[in-house]
N, C-alpha and C positions, 0 to 999 in steps of 0.2 A: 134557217136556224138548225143548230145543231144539239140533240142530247146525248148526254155523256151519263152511265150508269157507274158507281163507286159502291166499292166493299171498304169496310174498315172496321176498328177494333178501337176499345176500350180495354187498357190491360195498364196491371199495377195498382198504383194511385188513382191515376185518371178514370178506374171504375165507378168512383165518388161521383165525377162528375155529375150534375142536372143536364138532361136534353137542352136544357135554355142554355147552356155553359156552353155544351158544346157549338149550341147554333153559334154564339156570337164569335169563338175560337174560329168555326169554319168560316164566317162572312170574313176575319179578320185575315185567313190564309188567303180567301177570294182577291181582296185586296193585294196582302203583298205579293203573290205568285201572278199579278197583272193577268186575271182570268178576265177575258172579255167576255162579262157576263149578259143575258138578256134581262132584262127587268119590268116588271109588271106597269100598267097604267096607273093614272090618275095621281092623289095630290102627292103621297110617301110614295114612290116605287119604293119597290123590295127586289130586290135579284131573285130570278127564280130557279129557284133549290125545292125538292119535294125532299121531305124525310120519311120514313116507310117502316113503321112497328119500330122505335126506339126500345129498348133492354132497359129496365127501373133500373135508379140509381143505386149505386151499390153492389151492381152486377157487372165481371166482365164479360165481354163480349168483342171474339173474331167472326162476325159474322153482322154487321150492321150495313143497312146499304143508304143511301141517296141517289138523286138525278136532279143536275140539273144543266141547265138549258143557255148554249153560248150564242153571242148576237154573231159571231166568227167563227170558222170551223178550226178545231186544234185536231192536233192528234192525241191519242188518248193517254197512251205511256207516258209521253212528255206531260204530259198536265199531271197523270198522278205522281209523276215524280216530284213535278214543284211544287205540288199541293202537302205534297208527303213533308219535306223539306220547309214548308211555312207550318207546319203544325207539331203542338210539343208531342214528345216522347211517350206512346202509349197511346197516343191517340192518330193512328196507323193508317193511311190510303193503302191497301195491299193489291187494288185491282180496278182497273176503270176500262168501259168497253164501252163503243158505241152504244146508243140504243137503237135498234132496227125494229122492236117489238113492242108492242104493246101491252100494259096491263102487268109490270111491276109491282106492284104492293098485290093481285090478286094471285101471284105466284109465291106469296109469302105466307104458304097455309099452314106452317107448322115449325117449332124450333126444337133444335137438340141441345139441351142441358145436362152439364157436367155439375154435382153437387158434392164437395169436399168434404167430408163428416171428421172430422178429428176429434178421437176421444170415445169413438165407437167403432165394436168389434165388426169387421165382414159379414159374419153369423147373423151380429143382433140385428144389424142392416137387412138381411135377405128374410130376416122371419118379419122384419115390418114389412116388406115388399111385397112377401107372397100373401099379409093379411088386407093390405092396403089392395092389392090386385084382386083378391078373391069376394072384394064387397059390392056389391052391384050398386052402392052411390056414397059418396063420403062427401057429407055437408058441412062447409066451414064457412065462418064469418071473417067477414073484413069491411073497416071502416070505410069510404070514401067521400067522396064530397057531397055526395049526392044521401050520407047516412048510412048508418051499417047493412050491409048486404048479405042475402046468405047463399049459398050456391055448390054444387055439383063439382067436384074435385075429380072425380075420377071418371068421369064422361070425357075428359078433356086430354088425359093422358092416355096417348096410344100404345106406348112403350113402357116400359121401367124395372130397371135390371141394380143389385148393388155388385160392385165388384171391389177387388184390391188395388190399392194405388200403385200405377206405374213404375218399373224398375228405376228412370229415370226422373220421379218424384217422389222419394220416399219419407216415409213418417216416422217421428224418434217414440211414438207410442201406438196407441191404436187409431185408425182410420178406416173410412170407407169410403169408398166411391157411388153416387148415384148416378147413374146415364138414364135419361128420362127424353121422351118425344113426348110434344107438350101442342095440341091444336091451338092454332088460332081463335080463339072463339068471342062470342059476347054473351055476358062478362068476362074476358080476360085471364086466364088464370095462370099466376104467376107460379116461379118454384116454390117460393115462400109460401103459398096456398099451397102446393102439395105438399112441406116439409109440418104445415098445419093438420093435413091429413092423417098422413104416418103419424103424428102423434095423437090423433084424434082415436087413431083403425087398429093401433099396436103401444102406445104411448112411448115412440121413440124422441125423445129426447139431448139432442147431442149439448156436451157441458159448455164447447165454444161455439159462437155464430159459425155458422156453414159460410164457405164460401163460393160462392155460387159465377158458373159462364156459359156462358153462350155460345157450341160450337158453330152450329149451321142451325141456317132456318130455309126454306123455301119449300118446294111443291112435297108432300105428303103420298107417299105409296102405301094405298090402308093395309092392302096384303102383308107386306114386310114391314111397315113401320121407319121405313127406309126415309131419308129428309133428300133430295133432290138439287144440285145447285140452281140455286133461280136466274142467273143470267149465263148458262150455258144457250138458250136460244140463241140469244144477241148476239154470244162469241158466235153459235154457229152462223147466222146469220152474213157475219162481219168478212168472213170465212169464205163465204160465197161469192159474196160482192166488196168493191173495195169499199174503203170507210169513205165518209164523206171529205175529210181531210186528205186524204188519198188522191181522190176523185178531181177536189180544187187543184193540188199541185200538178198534177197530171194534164189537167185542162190549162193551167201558166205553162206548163213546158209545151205543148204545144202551139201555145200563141209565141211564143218565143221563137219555136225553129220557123216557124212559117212565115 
């Protein structure tokens, strides 16, 4: 059996989406891109797809991964192509590698977030940042299933900088930009718990919803704050030795000349 590791992206509309929306989208590409999938035991099989830290709805996100697992070896490019190709616009295969490594979702320690503040000055951005940074714990609540929780906001943020919007997206009034590194942690903390905070630590306030993504997530350098690609292993990996789909045709062509 073969697994195959994929990057992909929630962007535009398609940020809306629920994880459940997506799953059925991506069984539905599984299907028309004729992936010869592995599938689980007993009475429902299910194709086996791992999903790994999904992005809450309403958040984009170029940085989302999955794995899963073919009964046939493919090659990898060609699969993300036709997986790319079955699935709508915005919701983006940009990368699929072997997997040679183990322990994908524990290389997923940490994410970098982009938080688009429209409607707020640079300035008033960096005086919540340096108040929100300067407090040894910022306590916010948030409902969940389980009842309202309260919890640790700033244990959780390694990073957090505001800056001015890029030359190449710019604002018809005031904006700021947030770049934040955000630990893995439990309980979870979302941007939305840190944009709870700032208002909690400085009472930043922006007039419209933030819009909120997800550049990169994976392995966490505490020194720098640095986020890591998580399946750079794998490529290197892949790198070394042929792929397993490599490996098959190489082994037909030699039954062939012989």
């Amino acid at each position: 059996m073969q697994r195959i590791r994929l990057r992909y992206t929630k962007r535009g509309r398609l940020r809306f989406t629920s994880h459940r929306d997506f799953q059925r989208a991506f069984e539905r590409a599984l299907r028309r891109a004729e992936v010869p999938m592995a599938y689980s035991a007993g009475f429902t099989p299910h194709p086996k797809v791992s999903y790994a830290n999904a992005a809450p709805t309403g958040t984009g996100s170029e940085a989302e991964y999955l794995e899963i697992q073919l009964a046939e070896a493919r090659e990898p490019e060609t699969l993300r192509r036709l997986l790319d190709e079955s699935l709508p616009t915005g919701l983006d295969i940009t990368e699929a590698v072997e997997a040679r490594t183990s322990g994908l979702a524990d290389r997923l320690q940490a994410s970098v977030w982009e938080i688009r503040l429209d409607g707020v000055e640079v300035t008033e951005a960096e005086r919540a940042v340096a108040a929100f940074l300067a407090a040894e714990t910022v306590e916010v609540q948030r409902r969940t299933k389980n009842g309202v929780r309260t919890f640790d906001t700033r244990g959780a943020v390694a990073r957090l900088a505001a800056v001015a919007p890029a030359a190449d997206r710019p604002s018809d009034g005031a904006c700021a930009i947030l770049r934040l590194v955000v630990r893995h942690e439990t309980p979870a903390v979302r941007p939305d718990d840190v944009l709870s905070g700032l208002r909690a630590t400085a009472d930043l306030a922006p007039p419209v919803p933030a819009a909120v993504t997800r550049l990169a997530q994976g392995l966490l350098d505490e020194e720098t704050g640095t986020v890591t690609d998580p399946l750079a292993p794998d490529r290197e990996a892949v790198t070394a030795a042929p792929s397993t789909a490599a490996g098959l045709a190489a082994a037909k062509a030699a039954e062939g000349s012989g």
